[in-house]
Steps between C-alpha positions, in 0.01 A plus 500: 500500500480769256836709451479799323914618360621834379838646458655802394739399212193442253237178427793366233766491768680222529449535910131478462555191329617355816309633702186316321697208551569547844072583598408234311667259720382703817147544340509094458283321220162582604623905581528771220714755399436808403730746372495911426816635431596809310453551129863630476834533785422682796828479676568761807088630509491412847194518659326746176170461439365662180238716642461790259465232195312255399670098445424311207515148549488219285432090508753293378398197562306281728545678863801720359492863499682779416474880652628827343633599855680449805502157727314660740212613202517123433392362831243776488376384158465150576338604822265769358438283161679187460445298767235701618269214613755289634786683645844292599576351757885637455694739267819444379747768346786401354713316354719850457784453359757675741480549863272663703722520798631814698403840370359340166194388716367904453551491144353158393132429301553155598488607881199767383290246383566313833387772748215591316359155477573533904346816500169311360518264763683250317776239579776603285861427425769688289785254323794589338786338385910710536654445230864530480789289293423212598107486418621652132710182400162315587270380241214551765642883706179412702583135565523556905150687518343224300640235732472633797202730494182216529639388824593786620125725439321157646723518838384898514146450410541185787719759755465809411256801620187547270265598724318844379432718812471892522888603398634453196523105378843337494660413173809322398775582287733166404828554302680276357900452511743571153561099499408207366220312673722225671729784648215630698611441886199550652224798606524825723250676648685843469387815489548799214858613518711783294777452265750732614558811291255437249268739317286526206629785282471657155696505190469748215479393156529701187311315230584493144279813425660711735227470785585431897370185642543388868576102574370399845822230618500306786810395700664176594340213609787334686574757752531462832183520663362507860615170717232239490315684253288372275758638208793323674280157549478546137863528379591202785237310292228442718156564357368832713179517661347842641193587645356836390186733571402792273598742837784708455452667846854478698301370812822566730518922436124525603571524852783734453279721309197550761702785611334696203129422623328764630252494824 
């Protein structure tokens, strides 16, 4: 098999690390791994693709590339260039370090470079790991996504919908509880929930010269969220899995709306 990994937090993030780790043991010892990952952190891009610039890109090392861009630029570079001759067989995006749960799904590169590996027609699957108090008094935070990640993407690549048809491809986005790996109770298929009362916002900040910056904050990560969620799996500690599509059409209003066709 030949695995192909991204992320958004940057090809020296600690995240990435693991996630080698992890494809390698999918991949198995006759696979490869290939990885294209940003030059520098990418964190809340989202789906952005750089369209109106051109990406450098650089070779690190023996199938290890970095991109001046977004995720999703990286899948496109190791589709356009990298692994032009031999695309992979899956993309992997991820490790992030924090969650990709609830409302954070819209904001995320690690989700980005995802969907648009599913947009090219490619099995894909987002990972991140929550990280709370408990993964900070770890010497490994991401010592439950290491664990339990290689048996977890072989049961979805054995169970899991990967057939390409006409509508947008399926993708998966796994997160990972704030725990140790041995406090994990288990897996739930849940879908994306909403922490309750929280929004990003802005901050003004006078710097030292007098002029006005604005800090982009995001709110907490332990708030209440939707029952059964996959943001409430998460803070029960159960690893979250969620099937996505890059289809943002609320299928349920169409019906409701005909009344504005004309004829």
């Amino acid at each position: 098999m030949r695995i192909l990994i991204t992320n958004d937090d940057g090809i020296n993030a600690p995240g990435l690390v693991t996630l080698a780790e992890i494809a390698a043991e999918i991949a198995g010892p006759e696979g490869e791994v290939w990885t294209v990952a940003p030059a520098f952190e990418q964190s809340g891009v989202a789906h952005c693709i750089s369209y109106v610039h051109p990406t450098l890109i650089a070779e690190l090392g023996p199938r290890r590339f970095a991109a001046e861009g977004s995720p999703a630029d990286c899948v496109l570079a190791a589709l356009g260039d990298v692994m032009r001759d031999a695309p992979p067989d899956l993309v992997l995006s991820g490790v992030n370090r924090g969650n990709n749960s609830g409302e954070n799904v819209m904001y995320s590169g690690t989700i980005g470079g995802a969907m648009e590996a599913a947009l090219q027609g490619l099995p894909a699957i987002a990972l991140s790991q929550y990280m709370g108090l408990r993964t900070h008094e770890l010497a490994d935070p991401f010592q439950a996504s290491r664990q339990h990640a290689p048996r977890l993407i072989r049961q979805l690549l054995d169970h899991g919908e990967w057939k390409a048809g006409a509508d947008f491809r399926l993708f998966y986005n796994i997160n990972f509880p704030p725990c140790d790996a041995g406090s994990v109770r288990g897996v739930r298929v849940a879908p994306q929930g909403r922490r309750q009362g929280v929004r990003f916002e802005s901050e003004p900040y006078h710097a030292p010269n007098g002029r006005r910056f604005l800090w982009i904050l995001g709110g907490s990560q332990t708030a209440p969220a939707t029952p059964g969620s996959d943001v409430d799996a998460n803070l029960q500690d159960y690893i979250s899995v969620t099937p996505m599509r890059p289809d943002l059409t609320c299928h349920a209003s169409l019906d409701a709306l005909r009344i504005l066709e004309e004829g």
